[in-house]
LOTI-779507 format. One record per residue: residue in one letter; x, y, z of N, C-alpha, C, CB in turn. Coordinates in nm, 3 decimals. Glycine has a CB too. Example, Ala and Ser with C-alpha at 12.3 -4.5 7.8 and 13.67 -1.06 7.14 Angstrom:
NODE   code      n_c1      n_c2      n_c3     ca_c1     ca_c2     ca_c3      c_c1      c_c2      c_c3     cb_c1     cb_c2     cb_c3
NODE      A     1.319    -0.569     0.780     1.230    -0.450     0.780     1.320    -0.330     0.780     1.131    -0.447     0.905
NODE      S     1.285    -0.225     0.708     1.367    -0.106     0.714     1.290     0.003     0.787     1.408    -0.060     0.572
# end
This chain:
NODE   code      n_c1      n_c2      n_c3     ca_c1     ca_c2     ca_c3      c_c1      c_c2      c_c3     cb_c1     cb_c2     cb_c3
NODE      X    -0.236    -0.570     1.220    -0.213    -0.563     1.078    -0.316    -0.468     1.020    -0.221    -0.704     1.012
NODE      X    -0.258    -0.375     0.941    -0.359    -0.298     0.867    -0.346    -0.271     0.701    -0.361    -0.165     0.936
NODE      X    -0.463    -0.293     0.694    -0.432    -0.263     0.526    -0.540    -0.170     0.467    -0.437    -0.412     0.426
NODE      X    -0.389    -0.061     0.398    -0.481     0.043     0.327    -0.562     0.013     0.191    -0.394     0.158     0.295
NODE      X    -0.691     0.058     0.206    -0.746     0.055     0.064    -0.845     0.146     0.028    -0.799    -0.066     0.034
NODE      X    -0.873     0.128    -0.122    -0.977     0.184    -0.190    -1.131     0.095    -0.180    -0.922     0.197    -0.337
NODE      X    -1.226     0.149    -0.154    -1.366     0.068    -0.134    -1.400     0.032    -0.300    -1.510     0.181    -0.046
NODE      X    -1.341     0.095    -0.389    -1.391     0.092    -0.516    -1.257     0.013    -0.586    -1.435     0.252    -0.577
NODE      X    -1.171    -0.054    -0.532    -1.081    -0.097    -0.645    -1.120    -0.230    -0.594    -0.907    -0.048    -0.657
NODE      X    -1.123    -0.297    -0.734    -1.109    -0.415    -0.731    -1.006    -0.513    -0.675    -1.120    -0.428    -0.822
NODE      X    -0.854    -0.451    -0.689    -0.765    -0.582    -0.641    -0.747    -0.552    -0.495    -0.604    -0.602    -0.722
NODE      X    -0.801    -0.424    -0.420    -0.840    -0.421    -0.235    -0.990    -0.524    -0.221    -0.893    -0.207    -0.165
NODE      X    -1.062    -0.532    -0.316    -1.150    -0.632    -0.297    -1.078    -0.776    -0.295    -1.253    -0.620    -0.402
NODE      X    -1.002    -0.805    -0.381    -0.930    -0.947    -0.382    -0.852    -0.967    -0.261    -0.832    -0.965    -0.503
NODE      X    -0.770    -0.854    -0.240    -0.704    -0.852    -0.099    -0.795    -0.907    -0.021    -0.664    -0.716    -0.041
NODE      X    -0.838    -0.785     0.038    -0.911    -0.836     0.176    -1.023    -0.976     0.158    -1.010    -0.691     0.238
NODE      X    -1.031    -1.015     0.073    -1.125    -1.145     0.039    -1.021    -1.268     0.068    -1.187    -1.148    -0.142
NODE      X    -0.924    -1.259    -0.001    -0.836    -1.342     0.029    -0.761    -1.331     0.215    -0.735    -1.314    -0.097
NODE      X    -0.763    -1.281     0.259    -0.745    -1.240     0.383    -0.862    -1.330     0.492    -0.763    -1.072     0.376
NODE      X    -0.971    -1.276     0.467    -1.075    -1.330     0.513    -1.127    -1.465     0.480    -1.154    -1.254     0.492
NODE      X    -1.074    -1.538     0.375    -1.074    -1.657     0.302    -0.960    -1.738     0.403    -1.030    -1.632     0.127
NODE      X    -0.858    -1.689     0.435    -0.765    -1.728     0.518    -0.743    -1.716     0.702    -0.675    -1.668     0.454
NODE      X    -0.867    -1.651     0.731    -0.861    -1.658     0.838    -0.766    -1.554     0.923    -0.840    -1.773     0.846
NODE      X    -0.758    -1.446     0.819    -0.674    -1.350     0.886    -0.721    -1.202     0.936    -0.572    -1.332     0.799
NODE      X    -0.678    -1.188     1.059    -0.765    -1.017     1.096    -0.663    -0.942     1.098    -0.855    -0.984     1.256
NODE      X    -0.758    -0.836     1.061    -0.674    -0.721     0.935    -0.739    -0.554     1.025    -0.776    -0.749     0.688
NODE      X    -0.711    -0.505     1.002    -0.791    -0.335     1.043    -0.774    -0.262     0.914    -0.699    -0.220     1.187
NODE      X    -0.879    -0.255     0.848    -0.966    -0.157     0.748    -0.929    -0.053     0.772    -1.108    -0.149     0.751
NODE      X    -0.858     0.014     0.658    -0.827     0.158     0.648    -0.880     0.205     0.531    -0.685     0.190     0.652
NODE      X    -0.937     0.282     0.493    -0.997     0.332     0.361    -0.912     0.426     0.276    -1.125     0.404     0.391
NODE      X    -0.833     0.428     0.215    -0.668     0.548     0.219    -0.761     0.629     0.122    -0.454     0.481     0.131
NODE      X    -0.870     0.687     0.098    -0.898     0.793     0.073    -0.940     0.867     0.147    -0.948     0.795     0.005
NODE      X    -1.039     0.863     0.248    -1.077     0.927     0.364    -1.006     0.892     0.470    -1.200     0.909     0.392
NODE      X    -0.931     0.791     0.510    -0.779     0.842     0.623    -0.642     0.803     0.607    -0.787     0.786     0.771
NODE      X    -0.618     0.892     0.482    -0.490     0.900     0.436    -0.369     0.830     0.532    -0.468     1.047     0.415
NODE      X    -0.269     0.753     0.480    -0.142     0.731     0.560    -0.051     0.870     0.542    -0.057     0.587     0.500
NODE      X    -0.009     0.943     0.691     0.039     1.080     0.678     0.195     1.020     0.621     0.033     1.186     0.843
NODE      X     0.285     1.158     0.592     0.412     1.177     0.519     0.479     1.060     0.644     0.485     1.372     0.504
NODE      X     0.479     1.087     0.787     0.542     1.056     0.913     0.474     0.880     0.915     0.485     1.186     1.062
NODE      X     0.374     0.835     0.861     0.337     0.731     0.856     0.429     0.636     0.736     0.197     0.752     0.842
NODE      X     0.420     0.711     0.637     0.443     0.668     0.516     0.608     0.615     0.505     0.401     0.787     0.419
NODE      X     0.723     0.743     0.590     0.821     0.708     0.605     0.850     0.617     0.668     0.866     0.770     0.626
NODE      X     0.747     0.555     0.803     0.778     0.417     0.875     0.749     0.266     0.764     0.658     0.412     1.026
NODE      X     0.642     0.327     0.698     0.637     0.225     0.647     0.731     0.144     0.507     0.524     0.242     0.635
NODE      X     0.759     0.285     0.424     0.878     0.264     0.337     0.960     0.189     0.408     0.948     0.384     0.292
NODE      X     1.066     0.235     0.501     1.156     0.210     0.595     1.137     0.086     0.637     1.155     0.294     0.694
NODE      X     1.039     0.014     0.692     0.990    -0.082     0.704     1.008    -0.202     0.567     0.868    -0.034     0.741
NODE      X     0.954    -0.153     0.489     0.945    -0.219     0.367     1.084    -0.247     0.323     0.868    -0.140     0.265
NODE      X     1.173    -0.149     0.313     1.310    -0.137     0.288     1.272    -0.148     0.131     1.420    -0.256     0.365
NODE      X     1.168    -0.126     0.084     1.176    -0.071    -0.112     1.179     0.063    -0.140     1.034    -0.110    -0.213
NODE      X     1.229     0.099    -0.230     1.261     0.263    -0.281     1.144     0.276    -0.279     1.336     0.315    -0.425
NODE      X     1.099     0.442    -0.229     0.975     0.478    -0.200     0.918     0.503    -0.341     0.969     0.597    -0.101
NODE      X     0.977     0.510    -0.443     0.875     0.527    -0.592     0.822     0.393    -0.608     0.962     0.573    -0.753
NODE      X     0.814     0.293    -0.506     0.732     0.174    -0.569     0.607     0.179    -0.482     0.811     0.017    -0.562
NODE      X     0.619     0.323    -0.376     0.464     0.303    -0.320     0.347     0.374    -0.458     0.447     0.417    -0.136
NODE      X     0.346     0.421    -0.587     0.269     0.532    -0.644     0.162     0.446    -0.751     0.380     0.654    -0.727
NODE      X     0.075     0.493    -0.714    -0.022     0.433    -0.806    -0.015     0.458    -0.905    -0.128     0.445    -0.792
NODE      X     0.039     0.406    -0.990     0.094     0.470    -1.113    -0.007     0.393    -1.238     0.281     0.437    -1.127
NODE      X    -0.092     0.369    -1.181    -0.184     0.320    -1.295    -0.309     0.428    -1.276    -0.235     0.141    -1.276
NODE      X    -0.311     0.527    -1.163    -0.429     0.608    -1.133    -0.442     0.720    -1.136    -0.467     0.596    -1.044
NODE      X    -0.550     0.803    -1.195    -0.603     0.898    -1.238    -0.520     1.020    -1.188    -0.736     0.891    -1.204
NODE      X    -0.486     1.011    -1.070    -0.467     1.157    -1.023    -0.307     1.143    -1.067    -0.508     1.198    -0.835
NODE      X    -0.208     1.020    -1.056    -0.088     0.984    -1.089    -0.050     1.070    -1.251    -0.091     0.812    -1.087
NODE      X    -0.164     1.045    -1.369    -0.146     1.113    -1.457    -0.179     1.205    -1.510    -0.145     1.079    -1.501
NODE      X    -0.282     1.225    -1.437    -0.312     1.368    -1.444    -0.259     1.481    -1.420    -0.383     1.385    -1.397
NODE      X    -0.120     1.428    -1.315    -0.035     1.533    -1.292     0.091     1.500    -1.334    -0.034     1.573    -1.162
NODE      X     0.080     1.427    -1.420     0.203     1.429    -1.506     0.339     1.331    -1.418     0.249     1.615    -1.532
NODE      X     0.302     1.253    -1.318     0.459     1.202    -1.250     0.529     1.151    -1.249     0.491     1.173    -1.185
NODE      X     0.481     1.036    -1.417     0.582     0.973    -1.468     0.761     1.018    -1.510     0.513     0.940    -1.566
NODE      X     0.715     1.169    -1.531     0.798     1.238    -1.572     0.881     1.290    -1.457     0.742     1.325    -1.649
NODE      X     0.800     1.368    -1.336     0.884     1.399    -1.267     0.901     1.303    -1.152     0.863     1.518    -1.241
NODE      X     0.878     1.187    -1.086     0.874     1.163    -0.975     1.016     1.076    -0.983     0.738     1.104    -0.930
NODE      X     1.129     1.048    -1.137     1.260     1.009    -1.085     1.309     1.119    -1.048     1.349     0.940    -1.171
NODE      X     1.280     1.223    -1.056     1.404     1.326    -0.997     1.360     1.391    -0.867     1.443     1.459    -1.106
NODE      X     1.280     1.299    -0.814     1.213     1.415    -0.661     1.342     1.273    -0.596     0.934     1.417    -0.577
NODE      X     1.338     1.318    -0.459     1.411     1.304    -0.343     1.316     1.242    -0.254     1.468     1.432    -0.292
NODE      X     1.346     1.175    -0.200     1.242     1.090    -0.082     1.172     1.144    -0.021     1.290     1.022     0.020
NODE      X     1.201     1.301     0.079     1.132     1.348     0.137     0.993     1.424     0.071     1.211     1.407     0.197
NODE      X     1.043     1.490    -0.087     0.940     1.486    -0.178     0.868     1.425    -0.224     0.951     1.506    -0.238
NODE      X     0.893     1.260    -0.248     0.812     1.162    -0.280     0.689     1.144    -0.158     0.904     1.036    -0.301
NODE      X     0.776     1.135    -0.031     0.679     1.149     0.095     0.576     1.234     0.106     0.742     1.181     0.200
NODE      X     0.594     1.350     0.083     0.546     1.498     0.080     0.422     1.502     0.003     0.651     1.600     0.015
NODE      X     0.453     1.431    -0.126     0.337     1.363    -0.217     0.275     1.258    -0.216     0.361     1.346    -0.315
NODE      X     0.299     1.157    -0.193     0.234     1.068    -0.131     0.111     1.090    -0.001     0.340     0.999    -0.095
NODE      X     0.176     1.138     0.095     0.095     1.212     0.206    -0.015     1.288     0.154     0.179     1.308     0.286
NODE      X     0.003     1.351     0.063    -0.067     1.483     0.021    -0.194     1.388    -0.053     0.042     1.609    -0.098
NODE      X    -0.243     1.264    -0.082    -0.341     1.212    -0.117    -0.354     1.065    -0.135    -0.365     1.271    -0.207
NODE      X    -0.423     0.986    -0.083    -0.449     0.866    -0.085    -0.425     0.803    -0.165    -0.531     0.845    -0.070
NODE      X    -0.457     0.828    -0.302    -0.520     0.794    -0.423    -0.357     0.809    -0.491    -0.667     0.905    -0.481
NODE      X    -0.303     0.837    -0.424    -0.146     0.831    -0.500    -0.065     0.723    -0.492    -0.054     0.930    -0.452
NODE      X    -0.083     0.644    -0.389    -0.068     0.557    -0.309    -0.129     0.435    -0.349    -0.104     0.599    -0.201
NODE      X     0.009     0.332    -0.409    -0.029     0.215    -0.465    -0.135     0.126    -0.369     0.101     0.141    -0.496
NODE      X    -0.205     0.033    -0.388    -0.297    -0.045    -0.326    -0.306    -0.190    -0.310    -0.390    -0.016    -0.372
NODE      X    -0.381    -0.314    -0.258    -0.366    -0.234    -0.144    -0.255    -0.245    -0.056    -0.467    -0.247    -0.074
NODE      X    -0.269    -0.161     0.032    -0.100    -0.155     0.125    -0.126    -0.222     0.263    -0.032     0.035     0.168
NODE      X    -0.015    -0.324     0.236    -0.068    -0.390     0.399     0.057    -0.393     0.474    -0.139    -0.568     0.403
NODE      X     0.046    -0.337     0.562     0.125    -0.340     0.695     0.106    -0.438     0.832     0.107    -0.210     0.741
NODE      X     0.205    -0.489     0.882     0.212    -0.524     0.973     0.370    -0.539     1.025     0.134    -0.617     0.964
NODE      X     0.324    -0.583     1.152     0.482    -0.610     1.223     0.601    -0.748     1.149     0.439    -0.668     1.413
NODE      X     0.514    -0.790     1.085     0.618    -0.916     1.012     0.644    -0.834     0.858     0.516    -1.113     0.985
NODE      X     0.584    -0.736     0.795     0.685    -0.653     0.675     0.506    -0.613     0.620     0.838    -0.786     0.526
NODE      X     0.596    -0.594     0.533     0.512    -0.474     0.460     0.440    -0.537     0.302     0.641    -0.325     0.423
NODE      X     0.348    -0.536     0.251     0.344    -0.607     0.118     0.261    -0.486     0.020     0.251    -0.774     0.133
NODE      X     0.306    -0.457    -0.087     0.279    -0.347    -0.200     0.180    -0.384    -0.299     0.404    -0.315    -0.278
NODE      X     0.069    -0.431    -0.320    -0.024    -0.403    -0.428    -0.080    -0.586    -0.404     0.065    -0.335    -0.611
NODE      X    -0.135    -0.648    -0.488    -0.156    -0.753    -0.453    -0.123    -0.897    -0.581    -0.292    -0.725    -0.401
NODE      X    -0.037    -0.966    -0.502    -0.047    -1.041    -0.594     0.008    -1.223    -0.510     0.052    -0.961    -0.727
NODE      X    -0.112    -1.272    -0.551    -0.133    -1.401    -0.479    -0.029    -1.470    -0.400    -0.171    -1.491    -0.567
NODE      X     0.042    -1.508    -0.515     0.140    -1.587    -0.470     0.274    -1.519    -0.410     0.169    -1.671    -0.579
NODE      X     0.255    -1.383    -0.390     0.404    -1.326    -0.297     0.263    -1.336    -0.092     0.491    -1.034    -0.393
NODE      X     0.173    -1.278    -0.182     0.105    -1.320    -0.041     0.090    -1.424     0.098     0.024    -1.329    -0.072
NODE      X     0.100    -1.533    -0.055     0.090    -1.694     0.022     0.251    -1.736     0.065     0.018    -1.838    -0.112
NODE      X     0.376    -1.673    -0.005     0.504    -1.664     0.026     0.507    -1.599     0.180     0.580    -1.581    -0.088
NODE      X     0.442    -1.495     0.186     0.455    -1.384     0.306     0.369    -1.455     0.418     0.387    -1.213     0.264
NODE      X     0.253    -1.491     0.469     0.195    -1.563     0.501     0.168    -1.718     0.561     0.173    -1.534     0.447
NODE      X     0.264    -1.780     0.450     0.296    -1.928     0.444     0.173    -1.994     0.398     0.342    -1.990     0.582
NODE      X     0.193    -2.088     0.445     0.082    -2.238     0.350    -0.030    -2.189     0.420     0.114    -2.457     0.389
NODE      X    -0.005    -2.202     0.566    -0.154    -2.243     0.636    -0.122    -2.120     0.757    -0.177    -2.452     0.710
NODE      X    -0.183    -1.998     0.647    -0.139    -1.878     0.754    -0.299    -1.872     0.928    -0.144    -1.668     0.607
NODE      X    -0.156    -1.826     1.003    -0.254    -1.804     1.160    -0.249    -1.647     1.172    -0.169    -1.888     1.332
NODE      X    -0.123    -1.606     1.111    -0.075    -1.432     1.134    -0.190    -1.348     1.201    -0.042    -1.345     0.971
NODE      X    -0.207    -1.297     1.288    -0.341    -1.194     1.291    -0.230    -1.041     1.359    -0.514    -1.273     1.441
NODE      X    -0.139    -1.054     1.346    -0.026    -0.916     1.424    -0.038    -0.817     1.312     0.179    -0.959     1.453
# end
């Protein structure tokens, strides 16, 4: 299981706290210094089976700074990929992968759904 994050955001701090609160091992990815590539990103969408505009950090700096509210309904998947790849920080948080699915940003109780009551998960 790996989950991407930011060292400086707070709800990758709640993540992985809650993780470790539960007894679960995880592999630390830092998605600013080792980005998930375009070829990564498509397994994991795919995986996820959610439209890839729900991976974008759309609450973060670089998200509006380049304006993508505007354009990112009319890009095409492989463009969304293309961008996404192209920087960490674009890339909603935190992102956890594993072989039992995929989970998008953090929020408790889809966690403890994904997980169960009295999670053992370490895959």
């Amino acid at each position: 299981m790996t989950i991407f994050c930011y060292p400086n955001c707070s709800t990758c701090k709640r993540a992985t706290a809650y993780l470790e609160r539960k007894g679960i091992s995880y592999t630390y990815r830092n998605i600013k210094e080792n980005r998930p590539s375009k070829e990564e990103l498509e397994k994991i969408v795919t995986q996820s089976g959610k439209d890839s505009r729900k991976f974008f950090n759309t609450s973060g700096q670089l998200y509006r700074s380049l304006e993508l509210k505007d354009k990112v309904p009319e890009l095409n998947d492989d463009q969304i990929l293309d961008l996404l790849g192209s920087d960490g920080m674009l890339v909603k948080r935190p992102l956890l992968v594993s072989e039992k699915g995929v989970l998008v940003g953090f929020r408790e109780a889809e966690w403890d759904a994904f997980f169960g009551a009295n999670p053992t998960c370490t895959s």
